[in-house]
N, C-alpha and C positions, 0 to 999 in steps of 0.2 A: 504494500500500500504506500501509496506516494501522499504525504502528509502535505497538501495545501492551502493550507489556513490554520491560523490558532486557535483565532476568536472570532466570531461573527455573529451579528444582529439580523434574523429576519424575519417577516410580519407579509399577511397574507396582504392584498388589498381588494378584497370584493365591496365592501362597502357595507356590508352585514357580516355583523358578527364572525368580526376579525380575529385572527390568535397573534400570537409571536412567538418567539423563540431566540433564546441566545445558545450559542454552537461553540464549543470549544475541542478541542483537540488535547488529549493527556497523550504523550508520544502517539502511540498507533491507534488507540484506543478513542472515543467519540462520547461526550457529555453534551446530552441537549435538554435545557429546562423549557418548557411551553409552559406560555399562561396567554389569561385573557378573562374580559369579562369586567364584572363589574368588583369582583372580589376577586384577584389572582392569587394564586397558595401554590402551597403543592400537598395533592389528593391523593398523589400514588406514584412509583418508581415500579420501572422496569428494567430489567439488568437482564440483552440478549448476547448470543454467542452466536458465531456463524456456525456452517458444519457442510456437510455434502447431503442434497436431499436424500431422502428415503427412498421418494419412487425413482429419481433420476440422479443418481450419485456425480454426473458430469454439473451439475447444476448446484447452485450455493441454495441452504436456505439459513435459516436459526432458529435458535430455542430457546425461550423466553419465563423469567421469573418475574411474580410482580406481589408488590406488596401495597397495598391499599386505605389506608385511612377511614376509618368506621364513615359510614354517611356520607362517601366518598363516589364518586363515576367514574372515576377518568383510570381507571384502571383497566381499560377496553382499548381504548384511546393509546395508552403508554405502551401498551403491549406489542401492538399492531406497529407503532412509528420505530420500534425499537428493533422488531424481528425484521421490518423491509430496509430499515439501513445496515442493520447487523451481515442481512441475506446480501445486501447492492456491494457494501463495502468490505463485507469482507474482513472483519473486528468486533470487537466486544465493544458493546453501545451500553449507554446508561441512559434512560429517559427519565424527568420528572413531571410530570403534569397536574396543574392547577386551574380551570377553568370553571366560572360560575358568573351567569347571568339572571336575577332574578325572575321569578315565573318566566322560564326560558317554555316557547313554543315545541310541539312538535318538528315542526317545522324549521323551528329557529336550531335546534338540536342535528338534525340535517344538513343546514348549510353549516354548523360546526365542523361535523364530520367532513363535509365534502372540504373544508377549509382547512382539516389537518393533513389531507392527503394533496393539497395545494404546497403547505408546508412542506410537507417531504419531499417534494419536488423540487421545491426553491432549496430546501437541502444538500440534497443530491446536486443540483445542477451547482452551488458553488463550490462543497467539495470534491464536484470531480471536473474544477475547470482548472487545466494544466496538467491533467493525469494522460499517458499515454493513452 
């Protein structure tokens, strides 16, 4: 893994119910806190390792441990951001996630979701700009 970045700021911008995240780099290893909302915390940690998939050993995935804060959500949320960067990159990830909007929508809960996988996309695309 080619380490390129330390630290970095990034945040969705749909315009609804926005997240963030700051990204650090531990040597090979990858710490990413996500919050948002009206109250940010952290709700839950996930701690993934890559591995070689089950059904297709040519192919990366990981496997993921989470621990969760009583009355807590984002334990769904940390698990997921942790195993697809774990699986892209290829290292052990650490996610924390905090996110709470009061009397959030169905709805509103949706475009969270679709905004954390907006996130890991802005992820991924800066740590893997200058990678072979």
């Amino acid at each position: 893994m080619n380490p390129t970045f330390v630290e970095t700021y990034i945040k969705t911008e749909t315009g609804s119910f926005d997240i963030e995240a700051g990204v650090r780099r531990v040597g090979d290893d990858l710490l990413v806190a996500i919050w948002g909302g009206e109250k940010p915390h952290i709700g839950a940690v996930s701690v993934a390792q890559s591995r070689p998939s089950l059904k297709n050993p040519d192919a990366m995935s990981a496997t993921a441990s989470v621990i969760c804060f009583p009355a807590h959500k984002e334990d769904e949320l940390a698990k997921a951001v942790s195993e697809v960067l774990s699986a892209v990159l290829d290292t052990r990830v650490v996610v924390t996630a905090g996110i709470h909007w009061d009397n959030i929508s169905k709805e509103g809960i949706r475009q969270v979701i679709s905004n954390s996988k907006i996130l890991v996309d802005l992820i991924l695309e800066e740590g893997m700009k200058g990678t072979p």
